[in-house]
C-alpha positions as CSV (number, residue, x, y, z in Angstrom):
1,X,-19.5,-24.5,-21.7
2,X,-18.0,-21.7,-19.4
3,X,-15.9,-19.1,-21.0
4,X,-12.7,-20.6,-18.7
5,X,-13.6,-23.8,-20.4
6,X,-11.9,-22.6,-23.1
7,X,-9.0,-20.4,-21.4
8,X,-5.4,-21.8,-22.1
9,X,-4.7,-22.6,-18.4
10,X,-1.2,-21.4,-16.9
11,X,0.4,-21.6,-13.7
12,X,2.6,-18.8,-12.0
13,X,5.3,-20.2,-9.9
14,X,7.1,-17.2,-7.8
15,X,7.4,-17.0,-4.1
16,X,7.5,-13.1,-4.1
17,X,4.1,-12.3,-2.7
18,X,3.2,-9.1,-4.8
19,X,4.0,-11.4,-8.3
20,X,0.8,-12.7,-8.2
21,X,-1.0,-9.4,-7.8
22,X,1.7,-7.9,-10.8
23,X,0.3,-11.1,-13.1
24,X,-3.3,-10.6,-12.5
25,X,-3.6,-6.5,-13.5
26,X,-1.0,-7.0,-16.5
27,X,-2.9,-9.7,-17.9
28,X,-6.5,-8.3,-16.7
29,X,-7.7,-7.8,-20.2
30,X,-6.0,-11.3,-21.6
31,X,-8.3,-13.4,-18.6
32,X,-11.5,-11.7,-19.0
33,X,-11.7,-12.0,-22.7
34,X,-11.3,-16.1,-21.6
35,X,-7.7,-16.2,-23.2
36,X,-6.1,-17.4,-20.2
37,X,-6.4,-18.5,-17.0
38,X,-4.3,-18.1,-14.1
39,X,-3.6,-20.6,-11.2
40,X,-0.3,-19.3,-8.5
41,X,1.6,-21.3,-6.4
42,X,4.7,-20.0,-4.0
43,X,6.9,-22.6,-4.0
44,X,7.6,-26.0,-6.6
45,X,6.2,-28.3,-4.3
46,X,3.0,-25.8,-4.2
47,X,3.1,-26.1,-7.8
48,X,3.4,-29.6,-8.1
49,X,0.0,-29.7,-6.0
50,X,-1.6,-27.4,-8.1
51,X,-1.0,-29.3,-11.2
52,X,-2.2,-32.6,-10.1
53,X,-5.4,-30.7,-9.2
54,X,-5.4,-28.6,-12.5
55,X,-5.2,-31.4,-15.3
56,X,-5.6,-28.7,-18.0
57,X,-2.7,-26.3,-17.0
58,X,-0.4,-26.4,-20.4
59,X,2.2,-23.9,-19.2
60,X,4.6,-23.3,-16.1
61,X,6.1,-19.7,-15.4
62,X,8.6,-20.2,-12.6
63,X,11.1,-18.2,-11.2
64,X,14.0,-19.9,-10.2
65,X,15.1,-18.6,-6.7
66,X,12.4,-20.3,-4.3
67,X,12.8,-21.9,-1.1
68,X,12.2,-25.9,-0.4
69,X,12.0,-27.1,-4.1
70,X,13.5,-24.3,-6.5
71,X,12.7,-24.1,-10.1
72,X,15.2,-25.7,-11.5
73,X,14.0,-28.6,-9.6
74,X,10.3,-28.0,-10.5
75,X,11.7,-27.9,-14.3
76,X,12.7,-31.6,-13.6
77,X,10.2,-33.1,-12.0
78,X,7.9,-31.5,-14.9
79,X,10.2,-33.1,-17.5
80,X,9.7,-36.5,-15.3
81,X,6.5,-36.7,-15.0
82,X,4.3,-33.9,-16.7
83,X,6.4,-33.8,-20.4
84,X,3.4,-32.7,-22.1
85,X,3.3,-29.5,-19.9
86,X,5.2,-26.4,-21.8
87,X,7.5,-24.6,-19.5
88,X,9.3,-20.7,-19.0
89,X,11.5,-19.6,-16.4
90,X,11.1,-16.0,-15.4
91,X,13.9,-14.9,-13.2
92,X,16.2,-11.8,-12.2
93,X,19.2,-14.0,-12.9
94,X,19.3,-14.4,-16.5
95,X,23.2,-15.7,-16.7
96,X,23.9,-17.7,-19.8
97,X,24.6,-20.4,-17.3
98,X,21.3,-20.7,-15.3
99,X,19.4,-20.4,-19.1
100,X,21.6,-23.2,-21.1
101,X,20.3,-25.7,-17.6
102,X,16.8,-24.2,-17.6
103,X,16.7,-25.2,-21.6
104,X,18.6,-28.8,-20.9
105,X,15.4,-29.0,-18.5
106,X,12.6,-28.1,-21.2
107,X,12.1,-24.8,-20.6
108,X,11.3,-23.1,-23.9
109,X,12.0,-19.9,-23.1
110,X,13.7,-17.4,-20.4
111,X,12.4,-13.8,-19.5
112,X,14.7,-11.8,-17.4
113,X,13.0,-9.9,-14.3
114,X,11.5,-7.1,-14.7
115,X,9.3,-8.7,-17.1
116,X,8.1,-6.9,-20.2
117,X,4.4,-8.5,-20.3
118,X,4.5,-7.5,-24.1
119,X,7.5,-10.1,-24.6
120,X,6.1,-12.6,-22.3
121,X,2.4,-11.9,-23.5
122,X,3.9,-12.8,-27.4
123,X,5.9,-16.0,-25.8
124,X,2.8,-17.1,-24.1
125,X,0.8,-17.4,-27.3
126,X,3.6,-19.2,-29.4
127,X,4.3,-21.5,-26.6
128,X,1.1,-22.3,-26.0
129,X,-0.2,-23.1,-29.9
């Protein structure tokens, strides 16, 4: 059995290009010690491909300002058709607003751009036991 094998599988959802970069060295230690492992997409239809492809992703980070599919649409086609799939929403617009619809969509939690990887880091591992 590979070390990933055992990895709790998450996707990052966020069309700024140097997100993916920011995830990889903040969590650095987290995915070579097998914890996690990370899968990006750009956009929700991206993600959407991604998952189908990825079986054993458990948990969606997704901003919420993309273009095509956003992610309050990405939250509802997860709550459609992936349920079993955890979901936060990681955004610069942290309005009560756009967090009471992210919640009425299933996300379990909202972190407010810039993100402080020791708050997301803690929500990760409670989301995802």
């Amino acid at each position: 059995m590979s070390q990933d094998s055992l990895a709790r599988q998450v996707l990052v959802v966020d069309d700024e290009p140097d997100v993916q970069e920011m995830f990889r060295q903040r969590m650095r230690r987290e995915v070579r010690a097998g914890v996690y492992e990370l899968f990006f997409a750009q956009s929700g239809i991206e993600a959407l491909d991604v998952l189908r492809d990825n079986p054993g992703i458990r948990l969606i980070l997704t901003d919420l300002n993309m273009p095509g599919m956003d992610g309050m649409e990405l939250l509802g086609a997860l709550e459609e058709s992936w349920p079993e799939v955890q979901s936060i929403v990681v955004s610069a617009y942290g309005d009560p607003e756009r967090m009471n619809q992210a919640r009425e969509l299933g996300a379990q939690g909202f972190v407010v751009k810039p993100v402080d990887f020791s708050e997301l880091k803690d929500m990760l591992l409670s989301s995802l036991e």
